[in-house]
C-alpha positions as CSV (number, residue, x, y, z in Angstrom):
1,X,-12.7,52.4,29.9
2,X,-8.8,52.1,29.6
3,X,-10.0,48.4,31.8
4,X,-12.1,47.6,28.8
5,X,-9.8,48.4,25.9
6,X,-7.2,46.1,27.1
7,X,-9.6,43.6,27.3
8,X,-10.6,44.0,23.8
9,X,-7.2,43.6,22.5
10,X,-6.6,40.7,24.9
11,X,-9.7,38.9,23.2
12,X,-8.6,39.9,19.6
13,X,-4.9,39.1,20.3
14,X,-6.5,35.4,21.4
15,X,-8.5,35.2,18.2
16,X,-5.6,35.5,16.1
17,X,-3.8,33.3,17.9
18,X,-6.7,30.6,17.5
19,X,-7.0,31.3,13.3
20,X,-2.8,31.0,13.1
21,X,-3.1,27.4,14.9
22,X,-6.3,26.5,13.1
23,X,-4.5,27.1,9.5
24,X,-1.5,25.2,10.8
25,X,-3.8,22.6,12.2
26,X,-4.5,19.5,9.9
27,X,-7.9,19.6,8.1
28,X,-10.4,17.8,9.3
29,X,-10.5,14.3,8.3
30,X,-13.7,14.8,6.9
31,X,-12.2,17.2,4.3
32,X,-9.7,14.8,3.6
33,X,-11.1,11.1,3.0
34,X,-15.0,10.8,2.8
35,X,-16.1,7.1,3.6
36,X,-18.9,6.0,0.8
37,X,-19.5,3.0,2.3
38,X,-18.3,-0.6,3.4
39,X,-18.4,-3.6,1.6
40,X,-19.1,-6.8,4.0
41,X,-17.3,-10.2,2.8
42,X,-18.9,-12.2,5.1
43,X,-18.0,-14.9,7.7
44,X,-14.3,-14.0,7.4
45,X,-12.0,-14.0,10.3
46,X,-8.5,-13.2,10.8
47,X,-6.2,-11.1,8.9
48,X,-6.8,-9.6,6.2
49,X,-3.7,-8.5,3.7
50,X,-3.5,-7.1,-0.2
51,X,-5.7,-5.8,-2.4
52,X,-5.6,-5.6,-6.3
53,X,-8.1,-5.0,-9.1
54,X,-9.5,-5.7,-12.3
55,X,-10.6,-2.3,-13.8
56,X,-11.9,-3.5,-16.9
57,X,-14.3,-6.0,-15.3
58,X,-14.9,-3.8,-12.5
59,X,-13.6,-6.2,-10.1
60,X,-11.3,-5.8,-6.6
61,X,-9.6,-8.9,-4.9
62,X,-9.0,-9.2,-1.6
63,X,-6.6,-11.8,0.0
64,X,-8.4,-13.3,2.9
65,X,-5.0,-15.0,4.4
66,X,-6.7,-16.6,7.5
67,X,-9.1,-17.9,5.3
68,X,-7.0,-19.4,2.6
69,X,-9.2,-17.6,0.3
70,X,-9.5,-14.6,-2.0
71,X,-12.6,-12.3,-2.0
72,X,-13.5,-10.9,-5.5
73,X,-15.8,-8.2,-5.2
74,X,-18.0,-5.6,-7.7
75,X,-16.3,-2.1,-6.8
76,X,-19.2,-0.9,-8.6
77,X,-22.2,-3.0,-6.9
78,X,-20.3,-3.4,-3.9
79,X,-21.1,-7.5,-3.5
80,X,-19.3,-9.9,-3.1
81,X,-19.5,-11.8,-6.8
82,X,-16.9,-15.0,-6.7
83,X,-14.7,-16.5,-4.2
84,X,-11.3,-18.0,-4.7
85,X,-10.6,-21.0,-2.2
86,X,-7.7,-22.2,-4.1
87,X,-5.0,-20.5,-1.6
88,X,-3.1,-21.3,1.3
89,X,-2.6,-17.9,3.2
90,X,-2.8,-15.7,0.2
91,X,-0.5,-12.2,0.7
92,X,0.1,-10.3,-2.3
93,X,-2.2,-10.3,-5.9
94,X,-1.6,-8.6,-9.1
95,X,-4.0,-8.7,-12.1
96,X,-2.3,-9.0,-15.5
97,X,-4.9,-7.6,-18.0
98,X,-3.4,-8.4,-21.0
99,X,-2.8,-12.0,-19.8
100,X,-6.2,-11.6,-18.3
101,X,-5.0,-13.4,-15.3
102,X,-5.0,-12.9,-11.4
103,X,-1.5,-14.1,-10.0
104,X,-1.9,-14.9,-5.9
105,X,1.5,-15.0,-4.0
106,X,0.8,-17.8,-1.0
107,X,3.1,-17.2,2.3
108,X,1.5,-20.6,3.9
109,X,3.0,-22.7,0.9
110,X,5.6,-20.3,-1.4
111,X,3.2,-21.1,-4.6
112,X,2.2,-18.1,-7.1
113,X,-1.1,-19.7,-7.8
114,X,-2.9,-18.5,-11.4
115,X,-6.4,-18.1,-11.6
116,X,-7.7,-17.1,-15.5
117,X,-10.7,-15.3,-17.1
118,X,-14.6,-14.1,-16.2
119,X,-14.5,-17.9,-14.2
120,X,-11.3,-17.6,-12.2
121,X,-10.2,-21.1,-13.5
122,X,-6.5,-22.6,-11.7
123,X,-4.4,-22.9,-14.6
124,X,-0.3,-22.6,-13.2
125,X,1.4,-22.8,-10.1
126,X,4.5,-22.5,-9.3
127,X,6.6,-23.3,-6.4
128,X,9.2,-20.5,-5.0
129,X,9.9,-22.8,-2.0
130,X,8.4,-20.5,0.8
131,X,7.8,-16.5,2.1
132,X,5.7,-15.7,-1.4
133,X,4.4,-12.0,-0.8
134,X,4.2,-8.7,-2.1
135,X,3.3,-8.8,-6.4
136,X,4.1,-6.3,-8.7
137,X,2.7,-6.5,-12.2
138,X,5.2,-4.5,-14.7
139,X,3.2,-3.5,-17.9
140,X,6.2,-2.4,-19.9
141,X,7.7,-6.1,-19.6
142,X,4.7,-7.8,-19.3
143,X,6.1,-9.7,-16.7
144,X,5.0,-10.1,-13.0
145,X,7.3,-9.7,-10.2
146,X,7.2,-11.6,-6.8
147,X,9.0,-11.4,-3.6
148,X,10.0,-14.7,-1.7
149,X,12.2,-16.3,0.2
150,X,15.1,-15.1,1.9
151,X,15.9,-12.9,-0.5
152,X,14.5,-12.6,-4.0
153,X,12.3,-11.4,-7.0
154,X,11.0,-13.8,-9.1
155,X,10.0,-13.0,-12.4
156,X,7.2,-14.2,-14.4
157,X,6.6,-13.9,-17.7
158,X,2.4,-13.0,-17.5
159,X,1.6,-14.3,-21.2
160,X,3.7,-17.7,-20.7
161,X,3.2,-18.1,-16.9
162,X,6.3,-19.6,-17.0
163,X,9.0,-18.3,-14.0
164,X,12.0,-16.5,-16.5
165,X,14.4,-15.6,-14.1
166,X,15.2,-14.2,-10.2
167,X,16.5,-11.2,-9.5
168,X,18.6,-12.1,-6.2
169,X,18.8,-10.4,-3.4
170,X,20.6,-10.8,0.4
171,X,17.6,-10.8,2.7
172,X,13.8,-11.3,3.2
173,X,12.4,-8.3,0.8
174,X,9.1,-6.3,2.1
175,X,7.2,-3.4,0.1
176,X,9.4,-3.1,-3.7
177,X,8.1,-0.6,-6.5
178,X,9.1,0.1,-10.5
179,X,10.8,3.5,-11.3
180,X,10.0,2.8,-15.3
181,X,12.0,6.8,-15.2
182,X,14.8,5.7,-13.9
183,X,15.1,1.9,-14.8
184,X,15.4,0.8,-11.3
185,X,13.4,-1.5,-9.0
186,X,13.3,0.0,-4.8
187,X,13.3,-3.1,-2.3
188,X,12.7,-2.5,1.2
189,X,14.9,-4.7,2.9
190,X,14.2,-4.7,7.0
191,X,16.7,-7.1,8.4
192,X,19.6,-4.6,6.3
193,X,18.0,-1.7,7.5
194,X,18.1,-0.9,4.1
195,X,16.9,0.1,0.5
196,X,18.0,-2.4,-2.1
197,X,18.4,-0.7,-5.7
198,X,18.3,-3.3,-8.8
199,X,18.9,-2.7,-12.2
200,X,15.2,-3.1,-13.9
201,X,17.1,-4.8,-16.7
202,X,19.8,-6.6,-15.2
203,X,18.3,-7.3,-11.5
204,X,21.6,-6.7,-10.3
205,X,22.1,-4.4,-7.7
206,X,23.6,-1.0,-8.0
207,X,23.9,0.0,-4.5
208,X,22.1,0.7,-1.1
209,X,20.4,2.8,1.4
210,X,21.3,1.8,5.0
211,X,18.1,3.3,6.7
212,X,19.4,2.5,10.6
213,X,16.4,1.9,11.1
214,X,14.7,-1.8,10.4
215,X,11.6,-1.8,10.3
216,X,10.7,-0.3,6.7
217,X,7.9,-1.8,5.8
218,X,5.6,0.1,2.8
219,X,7.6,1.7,0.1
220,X,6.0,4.2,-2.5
221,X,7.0,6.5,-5.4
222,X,6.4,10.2,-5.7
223,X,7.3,11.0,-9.1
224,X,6.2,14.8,-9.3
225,X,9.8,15.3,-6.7
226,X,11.6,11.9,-7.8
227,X,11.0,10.8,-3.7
228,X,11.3,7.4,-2.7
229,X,8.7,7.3,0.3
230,X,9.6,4.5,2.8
231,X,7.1,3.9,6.2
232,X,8.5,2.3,9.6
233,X,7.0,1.0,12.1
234,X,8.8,1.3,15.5
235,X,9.2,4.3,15.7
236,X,6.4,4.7,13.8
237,X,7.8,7.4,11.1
238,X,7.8,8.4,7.1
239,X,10.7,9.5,5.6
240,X,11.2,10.8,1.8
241,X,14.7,10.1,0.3
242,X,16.1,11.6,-2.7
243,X,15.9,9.1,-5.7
244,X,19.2,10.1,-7.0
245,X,21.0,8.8,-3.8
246,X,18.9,7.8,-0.8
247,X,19.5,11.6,0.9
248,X,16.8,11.7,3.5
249,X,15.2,15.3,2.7
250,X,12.3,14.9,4.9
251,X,10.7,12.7,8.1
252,X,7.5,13.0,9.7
253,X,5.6,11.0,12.3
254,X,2.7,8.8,11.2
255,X,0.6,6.1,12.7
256,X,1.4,2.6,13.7
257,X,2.3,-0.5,12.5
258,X,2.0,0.9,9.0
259,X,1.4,-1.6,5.7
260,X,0.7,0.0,2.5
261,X,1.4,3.7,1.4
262,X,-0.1,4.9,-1.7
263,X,0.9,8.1,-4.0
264,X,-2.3,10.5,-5.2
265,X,-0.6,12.8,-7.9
266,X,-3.9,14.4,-8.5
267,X,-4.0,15.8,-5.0
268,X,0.2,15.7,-4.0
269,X,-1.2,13.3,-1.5
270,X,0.4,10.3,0.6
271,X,-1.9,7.7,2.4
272,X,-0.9,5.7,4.9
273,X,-3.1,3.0,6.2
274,X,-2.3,1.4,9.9
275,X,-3.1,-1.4,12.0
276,X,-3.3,0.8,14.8
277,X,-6.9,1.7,13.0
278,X,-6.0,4.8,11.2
279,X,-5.1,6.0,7.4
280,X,-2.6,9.0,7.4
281,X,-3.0,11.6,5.2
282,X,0.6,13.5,4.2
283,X,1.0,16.4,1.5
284,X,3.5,15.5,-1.1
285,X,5.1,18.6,-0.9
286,X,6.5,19.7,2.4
287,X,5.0,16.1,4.1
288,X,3.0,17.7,6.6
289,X,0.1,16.3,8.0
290,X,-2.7,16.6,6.5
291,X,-5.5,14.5,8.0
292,X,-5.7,11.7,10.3
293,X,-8.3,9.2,9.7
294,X,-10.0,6.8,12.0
295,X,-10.3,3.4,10.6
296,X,-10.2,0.0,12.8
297,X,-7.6,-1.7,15.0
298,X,-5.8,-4.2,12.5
299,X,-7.2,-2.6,8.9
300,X,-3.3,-1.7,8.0
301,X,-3.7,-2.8,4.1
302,X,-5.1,-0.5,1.4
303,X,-5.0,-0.1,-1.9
304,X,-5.2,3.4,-3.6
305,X,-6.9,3.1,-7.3
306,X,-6.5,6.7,-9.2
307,X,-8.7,5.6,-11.8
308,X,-11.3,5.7,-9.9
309,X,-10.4,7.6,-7.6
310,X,-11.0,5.6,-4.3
311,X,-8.8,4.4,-1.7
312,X,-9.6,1.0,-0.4
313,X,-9.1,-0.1,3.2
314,X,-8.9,-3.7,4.0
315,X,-10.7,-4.0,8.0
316,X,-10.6,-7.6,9.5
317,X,-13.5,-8.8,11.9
318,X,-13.6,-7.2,15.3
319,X,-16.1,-8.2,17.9
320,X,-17.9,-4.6,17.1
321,X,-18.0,-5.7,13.4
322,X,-17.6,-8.5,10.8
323,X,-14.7,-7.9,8.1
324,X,-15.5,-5.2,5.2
325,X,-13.6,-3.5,2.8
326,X,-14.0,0.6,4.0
327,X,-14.6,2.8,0.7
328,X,-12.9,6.5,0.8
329,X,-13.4,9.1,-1.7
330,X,-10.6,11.9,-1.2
331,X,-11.5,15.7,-1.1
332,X,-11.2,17.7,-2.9
């Protein structure tokens, strides 16, 4: 009997054991990122790098860089409606709504290439001599920022499509975001090891982060904390600084060779998409995580559209499978 009892509260001490690990467990990805569905684009090869879109229009634009060519696509159909062949290793896009105006920043030539209304007609280029990347379309301004170079932000005004100034910098700048709060423009900086902070209205700089670490690739905002979120790649980690003065207050491991990081305020979520083939999942609160999420080797761009509410995941061809774009609905 006395055999039997302590058995009993062996099993039961086990059980709790199992429900304490199972709460501290991450959800499963499931619960975390439901995929609706994939969008083929065709005979595409190669990589595949940013996303932007055109919600009025319902329209999402995919650089296919391999392919000199950019992918428009009905996010509502999910076809493939117009293609761009106008590019020459296309990296970053931005859509300017009020210019109504896609701007594609070409890394195999340095033009920003402009293509204009329902049609996607070429009307502007211009040349910014090499390196043309990430694009950042600032509403307040109107003006559309572009990293190049060895080290600068050019800045284009969207009605005039006219280059208005440079905001210069001291090295090749990756992943850069807006604080509209603060007045201040984040630059990820990997061969400084470093966060470059600019003056919104000045572009000078103001000071910055040395990291020690320099591969800081995707760079994100959380607001709801004032946390600039900056993702490296070997070792593969994300770390939240304080926006006041670059104090790290929190690091977590994540997946690798990480791209793009996206901000869900509606949830207090982080993703993290990788071209080791997954999309991490982070709470914006402690940056725990939350849910890892299997996608395909190489699909490390995303882009992350609150209003709709989808996260879109850029996955190049493998022999499995021919290039899509991966549609996740995030729970709850």
């Amino acid at each position: 009997m006395r055999k039997i009892t302590v058995m009993r509260i062996k099993f039961t001490f086990l059980i709790a054991i199992a429900v304490v690990l199972l709460c501290q467990s991450p959800v499963g990805a499931q619960e975390a990122l439901i995929l609706e569905g994939k969008i083929q684009l065709g005979n595409i090869r190669g990589r595949l790098d940013h996303m932007a879109v055109d919600l009025a229009r319902h329209r999402l634009f995919v650089a296919q860089l391999e392919n000199d060519s950019v992918g428009v696509i009905d996010f509502e159909t999910r076809e493939i409606v117009h293609v761009i062949a106008d590019a020459k290793r296309p990296q970053g896009l931005g859509y300017a709504g009020s210019a109504d105006t896609l701007f594609v920043a070409n890394g195999g030539d340095g033009l920003v290439r402009m293509f204009e209304g329902t049609q996607y007609r070429a009307v502007e280029r211009i040349d910014l001599g090499g390196g043309a990347d990430n694009v950042r379309f600032d509403p307040e301004s109107n003006h559309i920022l572009v990293s190049y170079g060895n080290g600068a932000l050019a800045v284009i005004d969207a009605a005039s499509k006219r280059k208005v100034g440079d905001f210069a910098l001291t090295a090749q700048p990756e992943s850069f975001q807006i604080d509209h709060r603060s007045g201040r423009i984040y630059v990820n900086s990997p061969k400084e090891s470093a966060v470059v902070i600019l003056d919104r209205a000045t572009g000078k700089r103001t000071s910055l982060w040395q990291l020690g670490n320099g591969s800081n690739y995707p760079l994100a905002m959380n607001d709801a904390s004032n946390h600039v979120l900056v993702a490296f790649r070997d070792p593969p980690k994300l770390a939240a600084l304080a926006a006041s003065d670059g104090r790290q207050v929190a690091s977590a491991d994540t997946c690798g060779d990480a791209d793009d990081m996206f901000v869900d305020p509606k949830r207090g979520r982080v993703y993290v998409s990788c071209g080791d083939g997954f999309v991490d999942v982070f709470d914006t609160k402690s940056y725990q995580l939350v849910a890892r999420v299997t996608t395909v080797k190489g699909a490390r761009t995303s882009l992350f559209v609150p209003e709709i509410d989808r996260l879109f995941v850029a996955a190049r061809a493998t022999p499995e499978a021919p290039a899509a774009v991966w549609v996740f609905r995030p729970q709850p």
